[in-house]
C-alpha positions as CSV (number, residue, x, y, z in Angstrom):
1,X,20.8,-8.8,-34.0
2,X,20.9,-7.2,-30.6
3,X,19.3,-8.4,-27.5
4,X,19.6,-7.1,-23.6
5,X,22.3,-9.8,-23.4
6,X,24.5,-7.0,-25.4
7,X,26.2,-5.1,-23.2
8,X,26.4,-2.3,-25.6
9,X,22.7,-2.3,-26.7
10,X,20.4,0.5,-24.6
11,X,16.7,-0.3,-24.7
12,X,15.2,3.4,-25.5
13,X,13.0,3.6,-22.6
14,X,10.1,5.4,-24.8
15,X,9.6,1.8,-26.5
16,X,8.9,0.6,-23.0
17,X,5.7,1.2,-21.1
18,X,5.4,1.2,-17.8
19,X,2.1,0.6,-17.6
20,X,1.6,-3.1,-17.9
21,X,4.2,-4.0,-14.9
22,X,2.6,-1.1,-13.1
23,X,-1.1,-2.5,-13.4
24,X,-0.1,-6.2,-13.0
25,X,1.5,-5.6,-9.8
26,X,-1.4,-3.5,-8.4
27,X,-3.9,-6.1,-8.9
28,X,-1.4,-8.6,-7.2
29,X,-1.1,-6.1,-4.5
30,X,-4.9,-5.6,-4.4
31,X,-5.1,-9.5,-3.8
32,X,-2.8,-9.4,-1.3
33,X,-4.5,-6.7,0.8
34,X,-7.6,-8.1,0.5
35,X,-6.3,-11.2,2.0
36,X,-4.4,-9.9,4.4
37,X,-7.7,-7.9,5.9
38,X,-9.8,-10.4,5.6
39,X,-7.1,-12.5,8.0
40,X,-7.0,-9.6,10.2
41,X,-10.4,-8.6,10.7
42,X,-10.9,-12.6,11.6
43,X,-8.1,-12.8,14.0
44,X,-9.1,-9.4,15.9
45,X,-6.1,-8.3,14.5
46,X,-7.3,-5.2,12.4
47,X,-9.7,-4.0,15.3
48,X,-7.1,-3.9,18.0
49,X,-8.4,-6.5,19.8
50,X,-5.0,-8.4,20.2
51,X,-3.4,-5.4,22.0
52,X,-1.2,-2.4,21.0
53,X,2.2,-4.5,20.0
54,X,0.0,-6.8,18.0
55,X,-1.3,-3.5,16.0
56,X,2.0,-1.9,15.4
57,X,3.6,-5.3,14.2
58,X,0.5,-5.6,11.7
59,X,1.7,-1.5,10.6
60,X,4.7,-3.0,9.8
61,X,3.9,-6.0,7.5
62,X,1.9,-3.5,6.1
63,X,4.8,-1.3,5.2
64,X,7.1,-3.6,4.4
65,X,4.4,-5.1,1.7
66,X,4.1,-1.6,0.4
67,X,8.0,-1.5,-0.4
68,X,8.0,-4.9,-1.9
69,X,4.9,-4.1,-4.1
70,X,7.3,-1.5,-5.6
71,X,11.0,-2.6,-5.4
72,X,9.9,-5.6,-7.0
73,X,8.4,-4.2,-10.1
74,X,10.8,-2.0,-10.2
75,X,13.4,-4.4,-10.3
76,X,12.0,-6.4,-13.2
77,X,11.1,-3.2,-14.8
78,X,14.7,-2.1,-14.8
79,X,16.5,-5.2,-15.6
80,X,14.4,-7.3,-17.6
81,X,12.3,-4.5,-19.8
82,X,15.0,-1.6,-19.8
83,X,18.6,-3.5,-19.8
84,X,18.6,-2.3,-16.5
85,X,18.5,1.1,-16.4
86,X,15.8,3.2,-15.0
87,X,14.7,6.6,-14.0
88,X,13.8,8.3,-10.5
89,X,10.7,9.6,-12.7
90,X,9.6,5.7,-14.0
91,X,10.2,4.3,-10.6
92,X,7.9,6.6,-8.7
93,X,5.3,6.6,-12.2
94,X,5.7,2.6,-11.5
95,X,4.7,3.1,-7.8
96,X,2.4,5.2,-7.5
97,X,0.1,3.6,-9.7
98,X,1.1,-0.1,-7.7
99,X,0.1,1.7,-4.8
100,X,-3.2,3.7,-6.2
101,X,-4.3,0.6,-7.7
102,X,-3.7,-1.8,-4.4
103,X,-5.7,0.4,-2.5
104,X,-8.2,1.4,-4.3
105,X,-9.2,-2.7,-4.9
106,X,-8.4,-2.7,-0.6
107,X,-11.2,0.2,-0.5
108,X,-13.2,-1.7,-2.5
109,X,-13.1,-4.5,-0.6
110,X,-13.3,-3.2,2.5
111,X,-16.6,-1.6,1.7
112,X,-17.6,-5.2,1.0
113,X,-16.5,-6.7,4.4
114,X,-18.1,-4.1,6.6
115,X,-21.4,-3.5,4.3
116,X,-21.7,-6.9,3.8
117,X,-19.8,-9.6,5.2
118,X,-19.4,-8.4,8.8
119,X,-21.7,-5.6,9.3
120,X,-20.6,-5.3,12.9
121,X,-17.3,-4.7,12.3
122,X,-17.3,-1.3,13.4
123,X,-18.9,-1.7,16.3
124,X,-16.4,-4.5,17.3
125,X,-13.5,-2.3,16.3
126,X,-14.7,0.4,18.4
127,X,-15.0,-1.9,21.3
128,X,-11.6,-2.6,21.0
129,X,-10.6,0.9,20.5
130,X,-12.8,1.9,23.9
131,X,-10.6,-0.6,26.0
132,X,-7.3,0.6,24.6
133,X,-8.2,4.2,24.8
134,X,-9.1,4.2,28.3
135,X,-5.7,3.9,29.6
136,X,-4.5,6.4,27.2
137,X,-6.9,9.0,27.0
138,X,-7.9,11.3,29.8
139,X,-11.7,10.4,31.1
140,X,-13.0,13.9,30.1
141,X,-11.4,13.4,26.4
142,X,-12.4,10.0,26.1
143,X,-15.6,10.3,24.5
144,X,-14.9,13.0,22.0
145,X,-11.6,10.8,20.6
146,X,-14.3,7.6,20.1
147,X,-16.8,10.0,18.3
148,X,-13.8,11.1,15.8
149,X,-12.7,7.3,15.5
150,X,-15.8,6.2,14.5
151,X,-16.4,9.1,11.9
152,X,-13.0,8.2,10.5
153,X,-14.0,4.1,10.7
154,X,-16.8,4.8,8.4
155,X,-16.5,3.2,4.7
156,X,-16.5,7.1,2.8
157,X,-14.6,8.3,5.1
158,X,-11.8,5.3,5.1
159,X,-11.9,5.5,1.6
160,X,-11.0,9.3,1.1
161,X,-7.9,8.6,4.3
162,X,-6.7,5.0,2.3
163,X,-6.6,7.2,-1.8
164,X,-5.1,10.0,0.0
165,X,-2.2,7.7,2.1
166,X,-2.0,5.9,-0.9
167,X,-1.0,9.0,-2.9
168,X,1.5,10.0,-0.1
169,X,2.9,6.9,0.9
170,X,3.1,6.1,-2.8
171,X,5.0,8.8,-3.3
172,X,7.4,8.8,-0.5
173,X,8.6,5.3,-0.9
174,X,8.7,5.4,-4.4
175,X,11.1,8.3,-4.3
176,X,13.2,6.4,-1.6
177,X,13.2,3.3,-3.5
178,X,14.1,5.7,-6.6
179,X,16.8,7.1,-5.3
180,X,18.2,3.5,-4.1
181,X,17.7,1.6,-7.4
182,X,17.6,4.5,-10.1
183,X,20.6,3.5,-13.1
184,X,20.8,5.9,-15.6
185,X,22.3,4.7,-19.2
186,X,25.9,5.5,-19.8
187,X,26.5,9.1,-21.9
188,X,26.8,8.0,-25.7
């Protein structure tokens, strides 16, 4: 009988969907955003209202959550389903669909939050936005930069920016992480 615990035995990696890791670790991922924004938007964290360092520290965990939701199916994928060999192509299948899935329950639920949990959210976020614009902008540019924030704040418009960076960013760090963890099976 041969297991993965034979080093000789290759799993054929057609036998092996991708699929089920890929979805399982979406919805996690989904969870986890949908946490996270709901502790942000309470803390004043998501609207800028905690200051600019704040913000770009938030971007990080952010990012840093996006390269864990795919290095760690990944991983498993590759050493626990495959015998621990895996594709550039499998990877970035496996993290796209992490990614598309994670945001499209975050849109989901953001649409939620500001249509129904906090319908001032907006408006609070823009307030926050006014205040840290003002010392960045120019006074005559001002106004038209809040008019294009708040078109881009609004739930169809999010929701086109968050599928589309999820693409993108799925696709970048999946390659990246690819090309880091990719093992293909010895020649026969």
């Amino acid at each position: 009988m041969t297991t993965l615990d034979d080093e000789n035995f290759i799993v054929d990696p057609a036998s092996v969907s991708p699929w089920p890791i890929a979805i399982r670790y979406g919805l996690i991922g989904g969870l986890i955003y949908c946490i996270y924004t709901l502790v942000a938007n309470m803390s004043g964290l998501a609207t800028g209202a905690l200051g600019m360092v704040a913000s770009l520290i938030s971007s990080l965990f952010v990012l840093i959550l996006a390269v864990g939701l795919i290095v760690i199916p990944v991983k498993h994928h590759r050493d626990k389903e495959l015998g621990g060999f895996i594709t550039i192509g499998r990877v970035i299948t496996i993290g796209v669909v992490v990614t598309a899935i994670s945001m499209l329950i975050s849109i989901a639920f953001n649409y939620v939050y500001m249509n129904l949990i906090d319908p001032g959210y907006i408006d609070t976020a823009m307030a926050s936005m006014e205040e840290m614009m003002e010392s960045l902008i120019p006074e005559d540019q001002l106004e038209q930069a809040l008019i294009d924030a708040r078109a881009r704040m609004e739930p169809a418009a999010m929701a086109k920016t968050g599928l589309i960076m999820a693409v993108v960013v799925g696709l970048v760090v999946s390659s990246i992480v690819g090309l880091i963890m990719k093992k293909d099976p010895p020649r026969v």
